[in-house]
SEFITI-150835 format. One record per residue (C-alpha): residue number from 0; residue in three letters; z, y, x. Coordinates in steps of 0.1 Angstrom, whole numbers, plus 5000, padded with zeros to 4 digits. Layout:
// residues N
<atom><n>NUM</n><res>ALA</res><zz>Z</zz><yy>Y</yy><xx>X</xx></atom>
...
//
This chain:
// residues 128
<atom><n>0</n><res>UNK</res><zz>0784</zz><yy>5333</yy><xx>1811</xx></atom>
<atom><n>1</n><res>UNK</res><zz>0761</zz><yy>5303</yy><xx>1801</xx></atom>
<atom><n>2</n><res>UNK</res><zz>0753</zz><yy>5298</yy><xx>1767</xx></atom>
<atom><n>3</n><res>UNK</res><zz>0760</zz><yy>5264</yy><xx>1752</xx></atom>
<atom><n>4</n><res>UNK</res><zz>0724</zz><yy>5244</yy><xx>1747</xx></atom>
<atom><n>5</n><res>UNK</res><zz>0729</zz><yy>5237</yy><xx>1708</xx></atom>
<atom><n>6</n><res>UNK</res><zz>0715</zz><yy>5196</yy><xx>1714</xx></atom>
<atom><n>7</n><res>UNK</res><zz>0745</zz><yy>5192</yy><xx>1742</xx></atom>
<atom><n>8</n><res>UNK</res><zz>0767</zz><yy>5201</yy><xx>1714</xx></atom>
<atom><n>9</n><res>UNK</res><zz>0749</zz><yy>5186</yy><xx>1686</xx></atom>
<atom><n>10</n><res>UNK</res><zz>0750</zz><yy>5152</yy><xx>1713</xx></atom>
<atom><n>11</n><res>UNK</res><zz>0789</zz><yy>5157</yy><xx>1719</xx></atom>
<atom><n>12</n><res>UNK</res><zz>0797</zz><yy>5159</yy><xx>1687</xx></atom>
<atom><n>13</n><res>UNK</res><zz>0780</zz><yy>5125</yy><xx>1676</xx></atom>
<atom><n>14</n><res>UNK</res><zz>0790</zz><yy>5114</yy><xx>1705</xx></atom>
<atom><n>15</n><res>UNK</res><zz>0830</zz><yy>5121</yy><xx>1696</xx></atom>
<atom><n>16</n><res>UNK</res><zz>0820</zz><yy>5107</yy><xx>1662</xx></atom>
<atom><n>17</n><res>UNK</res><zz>0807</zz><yy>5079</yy><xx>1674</xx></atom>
<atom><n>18</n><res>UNK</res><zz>0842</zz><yy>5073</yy><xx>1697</xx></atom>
<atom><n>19</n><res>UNK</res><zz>0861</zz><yy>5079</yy><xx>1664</xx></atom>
<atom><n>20</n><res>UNK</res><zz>0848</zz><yy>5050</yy><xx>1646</xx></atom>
<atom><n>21</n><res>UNK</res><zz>0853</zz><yy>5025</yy><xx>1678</xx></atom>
<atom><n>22</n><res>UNK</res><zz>0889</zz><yy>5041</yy><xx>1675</xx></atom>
<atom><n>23</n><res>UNK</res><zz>0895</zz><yy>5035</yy><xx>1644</xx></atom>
<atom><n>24</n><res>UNK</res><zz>0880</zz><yy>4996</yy><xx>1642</xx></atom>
<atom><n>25</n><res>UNK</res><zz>0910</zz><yy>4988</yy><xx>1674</xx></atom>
<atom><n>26</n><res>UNK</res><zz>0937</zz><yy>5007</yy><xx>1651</xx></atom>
<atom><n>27</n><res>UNK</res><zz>0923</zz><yy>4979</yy><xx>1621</xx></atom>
<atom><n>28</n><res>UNK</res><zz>0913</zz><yy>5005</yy><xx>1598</xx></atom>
<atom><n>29</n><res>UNK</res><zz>0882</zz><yy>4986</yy><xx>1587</xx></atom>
<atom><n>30</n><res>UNK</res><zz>0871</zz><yy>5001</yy><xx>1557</xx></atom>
<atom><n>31</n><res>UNK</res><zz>0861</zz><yy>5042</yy><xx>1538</xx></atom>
<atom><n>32</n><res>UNK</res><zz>0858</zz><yy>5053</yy><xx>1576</xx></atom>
<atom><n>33</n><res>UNK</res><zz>0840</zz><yy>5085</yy><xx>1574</xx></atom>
<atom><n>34</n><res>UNK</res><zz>0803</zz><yy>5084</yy><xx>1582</xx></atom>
<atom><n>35</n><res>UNK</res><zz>0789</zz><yy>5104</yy><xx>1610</xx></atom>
<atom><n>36</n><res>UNK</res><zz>0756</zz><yy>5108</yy><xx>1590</xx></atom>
<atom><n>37</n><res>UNK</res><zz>0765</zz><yy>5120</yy><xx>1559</xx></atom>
<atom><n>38</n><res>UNK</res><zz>0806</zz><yy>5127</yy><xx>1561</xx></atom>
<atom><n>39</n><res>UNK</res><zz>0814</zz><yy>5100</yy><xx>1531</xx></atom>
<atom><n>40</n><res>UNK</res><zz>0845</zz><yy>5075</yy><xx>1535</xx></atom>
<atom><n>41</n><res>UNK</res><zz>0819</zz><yy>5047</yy><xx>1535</xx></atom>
<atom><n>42</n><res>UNK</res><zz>0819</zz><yy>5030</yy><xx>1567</xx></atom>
<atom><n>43</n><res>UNK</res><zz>0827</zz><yy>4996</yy><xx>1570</xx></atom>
<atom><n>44</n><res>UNK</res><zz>0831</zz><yy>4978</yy><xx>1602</xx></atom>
<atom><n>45</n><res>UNK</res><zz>0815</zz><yy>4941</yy><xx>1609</xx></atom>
<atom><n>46</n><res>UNK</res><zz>0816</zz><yy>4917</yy><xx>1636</xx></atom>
<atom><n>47</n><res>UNK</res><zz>0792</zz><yy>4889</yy><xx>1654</xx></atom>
<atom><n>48</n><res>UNK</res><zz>0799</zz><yy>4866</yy><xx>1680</xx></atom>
<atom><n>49</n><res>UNK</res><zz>0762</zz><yy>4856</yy><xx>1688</xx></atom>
<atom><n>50</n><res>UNK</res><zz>0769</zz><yy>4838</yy><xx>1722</xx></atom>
<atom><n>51</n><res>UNK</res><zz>0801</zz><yy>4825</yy><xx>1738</xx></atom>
<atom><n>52</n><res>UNK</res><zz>0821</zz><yy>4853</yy><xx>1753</xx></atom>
<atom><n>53</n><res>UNK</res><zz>0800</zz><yy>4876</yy><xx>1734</xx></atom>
<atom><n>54</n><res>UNK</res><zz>0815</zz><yy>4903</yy><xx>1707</xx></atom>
<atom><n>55</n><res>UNK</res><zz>0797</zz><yy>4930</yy><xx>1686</xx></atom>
<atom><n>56</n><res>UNK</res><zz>0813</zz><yy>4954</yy><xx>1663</xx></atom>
<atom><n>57</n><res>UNK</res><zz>0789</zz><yy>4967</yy><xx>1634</xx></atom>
<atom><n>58</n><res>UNK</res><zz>0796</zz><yy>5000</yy><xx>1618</xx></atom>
<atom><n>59</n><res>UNK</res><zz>0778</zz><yy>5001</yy><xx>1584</xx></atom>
<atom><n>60</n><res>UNK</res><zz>0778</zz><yy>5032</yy><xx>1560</xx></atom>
<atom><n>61</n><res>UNK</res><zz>0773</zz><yy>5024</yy><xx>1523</xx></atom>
<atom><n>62</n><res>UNK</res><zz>0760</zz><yy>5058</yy><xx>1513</xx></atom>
<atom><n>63</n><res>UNK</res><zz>0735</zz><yy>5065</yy><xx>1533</xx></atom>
<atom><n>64</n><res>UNK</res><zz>0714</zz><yy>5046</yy><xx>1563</xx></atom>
<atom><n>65</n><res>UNK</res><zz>0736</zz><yy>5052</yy><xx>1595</xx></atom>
<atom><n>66</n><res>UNK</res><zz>0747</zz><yy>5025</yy><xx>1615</xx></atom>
<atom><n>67</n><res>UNK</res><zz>0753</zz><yy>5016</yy><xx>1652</xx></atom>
<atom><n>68</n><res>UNK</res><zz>0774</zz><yy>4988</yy><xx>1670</xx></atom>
<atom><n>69</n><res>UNK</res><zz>0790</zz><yy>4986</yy><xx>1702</xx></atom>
<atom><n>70</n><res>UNK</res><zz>0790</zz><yy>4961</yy><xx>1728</xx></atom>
<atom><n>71</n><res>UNK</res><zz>0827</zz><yy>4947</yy><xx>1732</xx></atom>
<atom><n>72</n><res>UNK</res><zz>0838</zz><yy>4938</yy><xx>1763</xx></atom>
<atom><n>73</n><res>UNK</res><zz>0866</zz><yy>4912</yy><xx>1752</xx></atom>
<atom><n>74</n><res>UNK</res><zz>0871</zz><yy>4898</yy><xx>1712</xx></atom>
<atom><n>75</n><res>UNK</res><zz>0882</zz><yy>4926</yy><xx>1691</xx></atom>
<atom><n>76</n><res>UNK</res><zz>0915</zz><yy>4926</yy><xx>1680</xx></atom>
<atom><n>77</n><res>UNK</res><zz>0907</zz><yy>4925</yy><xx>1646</xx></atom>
<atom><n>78</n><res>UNK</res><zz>0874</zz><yy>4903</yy><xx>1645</xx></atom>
<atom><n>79</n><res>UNK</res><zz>0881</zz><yy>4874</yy><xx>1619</xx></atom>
<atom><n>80</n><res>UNK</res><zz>0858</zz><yy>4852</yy><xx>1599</xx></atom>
<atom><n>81</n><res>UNK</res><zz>0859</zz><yy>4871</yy><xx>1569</xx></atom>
<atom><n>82</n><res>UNK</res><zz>0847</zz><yy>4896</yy><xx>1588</xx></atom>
<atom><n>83</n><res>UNK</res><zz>0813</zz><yy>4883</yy><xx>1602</xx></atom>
<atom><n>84</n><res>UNK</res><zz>0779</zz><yy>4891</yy><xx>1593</xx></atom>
<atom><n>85</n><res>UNK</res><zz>0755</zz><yy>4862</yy><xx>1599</xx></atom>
<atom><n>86</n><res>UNK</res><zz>0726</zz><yy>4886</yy><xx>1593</xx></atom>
<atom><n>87</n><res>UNK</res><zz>0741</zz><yy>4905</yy><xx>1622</xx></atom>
<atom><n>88</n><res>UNK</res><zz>0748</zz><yy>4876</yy><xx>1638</xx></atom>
<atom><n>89</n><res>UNK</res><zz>0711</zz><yy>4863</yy><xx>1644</xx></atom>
<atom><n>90</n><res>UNK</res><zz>0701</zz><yy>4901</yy><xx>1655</xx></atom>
<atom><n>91</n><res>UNK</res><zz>0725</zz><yy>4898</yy><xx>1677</xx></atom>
<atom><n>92</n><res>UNK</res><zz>0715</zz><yy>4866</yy><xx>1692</xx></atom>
<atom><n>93</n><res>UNK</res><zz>0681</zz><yy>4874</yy><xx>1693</xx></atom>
<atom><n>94</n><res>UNK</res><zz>0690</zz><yy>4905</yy><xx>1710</xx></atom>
<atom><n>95</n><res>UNK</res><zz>0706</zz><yy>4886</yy><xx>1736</xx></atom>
<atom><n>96</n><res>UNK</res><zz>0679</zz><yy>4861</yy><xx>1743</xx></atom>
<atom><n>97</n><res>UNK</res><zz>0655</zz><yy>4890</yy><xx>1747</xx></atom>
<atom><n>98</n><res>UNK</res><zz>0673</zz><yy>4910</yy><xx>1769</xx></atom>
<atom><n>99</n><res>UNK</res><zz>0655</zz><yy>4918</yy><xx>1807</xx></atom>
<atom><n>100</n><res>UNK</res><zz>0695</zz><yy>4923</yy><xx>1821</xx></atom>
<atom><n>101</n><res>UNK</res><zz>0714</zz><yy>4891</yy><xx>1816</xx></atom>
<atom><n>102</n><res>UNK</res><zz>0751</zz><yy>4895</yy><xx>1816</xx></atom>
<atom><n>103</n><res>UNK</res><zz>0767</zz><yy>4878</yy><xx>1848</xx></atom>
<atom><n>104</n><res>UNK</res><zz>0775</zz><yy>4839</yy><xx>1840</xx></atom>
<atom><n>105</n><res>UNK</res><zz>0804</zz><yy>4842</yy><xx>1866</xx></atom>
<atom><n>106</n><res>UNK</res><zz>0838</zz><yy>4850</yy><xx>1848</xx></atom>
<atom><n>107</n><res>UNK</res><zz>0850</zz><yy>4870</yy><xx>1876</xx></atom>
<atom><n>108</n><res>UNK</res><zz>0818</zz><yy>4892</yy><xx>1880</xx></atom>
<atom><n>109</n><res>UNK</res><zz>0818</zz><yy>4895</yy><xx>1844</xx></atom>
<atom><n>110</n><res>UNK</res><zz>0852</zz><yy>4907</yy><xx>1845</xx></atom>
<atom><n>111</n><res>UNK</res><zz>0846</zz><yy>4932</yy><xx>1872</xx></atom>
<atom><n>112</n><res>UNK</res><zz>0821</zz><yy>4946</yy><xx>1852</xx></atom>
<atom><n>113</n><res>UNK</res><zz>0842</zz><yy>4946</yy><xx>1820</xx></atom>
<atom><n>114</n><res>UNK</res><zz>0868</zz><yy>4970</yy><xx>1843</xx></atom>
<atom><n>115</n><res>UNK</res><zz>0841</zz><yy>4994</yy><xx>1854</xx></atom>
<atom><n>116</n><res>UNK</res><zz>0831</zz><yy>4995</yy><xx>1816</xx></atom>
<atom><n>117</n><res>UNK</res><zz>0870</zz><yy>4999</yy><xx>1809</xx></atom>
<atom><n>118</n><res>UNK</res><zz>0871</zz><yy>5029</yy><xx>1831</xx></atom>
<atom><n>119</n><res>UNK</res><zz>0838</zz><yy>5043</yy><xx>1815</xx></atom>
<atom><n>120</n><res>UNK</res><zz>0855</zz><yy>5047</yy><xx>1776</xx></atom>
<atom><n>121</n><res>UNK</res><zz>0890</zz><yy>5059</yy><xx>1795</xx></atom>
<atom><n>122</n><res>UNK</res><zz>0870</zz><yy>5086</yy><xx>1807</xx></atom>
<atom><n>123</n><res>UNK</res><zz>0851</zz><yy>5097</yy><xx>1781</xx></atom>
<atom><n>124</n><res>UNK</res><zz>0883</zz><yy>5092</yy><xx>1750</xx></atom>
<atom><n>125</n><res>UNK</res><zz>0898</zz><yy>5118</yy><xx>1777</xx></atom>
<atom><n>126</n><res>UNK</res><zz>0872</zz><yy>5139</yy><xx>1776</xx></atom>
<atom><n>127</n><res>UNK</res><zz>0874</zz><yy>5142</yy><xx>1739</xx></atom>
//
């Protein structure tokens, strides 16, 4: 029997913490998530919409330095004005224009895509 390499689990785990908050931001529980770096109920989640057809959720912890975002592939079904960053916003943006891979132009390739990247977070929320 194998042993278990302590950084794959180490990895997992963030990794299943990391799903948790993206969870928990499409259920609209925006606020006192708990924080994957230091395990406080001091998350709160942020949006950006740097670039037509472009989403970002923020996750920002209060207590300590953590955050991350994820890339959305269609607006999140709780984004709202009250909810943007413009801070965020202009990373964002800049992020964007720097970028070496441009997302496709074309609707319909950018919707294929967006299924393939559907698939992707089907698989790994099963996996969890």
């Amino acid at each position: 029997m194998s042993e278990m390499n302590p950084m794959n689990s180490r990895s997992a785990e963030n990794l299943a913490l990391h799903i948790k908050l993206a969870n928990e931001a499409y259920a609209g529980h925006l606020d006192e998530l708990e924080c994957p770096g230091c395990r406080k109920p001091a998350v709160s989640v942020w949006f950006t919409n740097p670039a037509e057809d472009f989403y970002r959720t923020w996750f920002l912890c209060t207590a300590c330095k953590f955050h991350t975002r994820a890339q959305n592939t269609e607006k999140p079904p709780f984004f709202s004005e009250g909810r943007r960053r413009a801070d965020l916003e202009e990373l964002d943006s800049d992020i964007i224009k720097k970028a070496i891979f441009k997302q496709p132009r074309d609707k319909d390739t950018r919707a294929n895509c967006d299924e393939k990247t559907k698939l992707l977070q089907c698989r790994l929320n099963s996996q969890q």
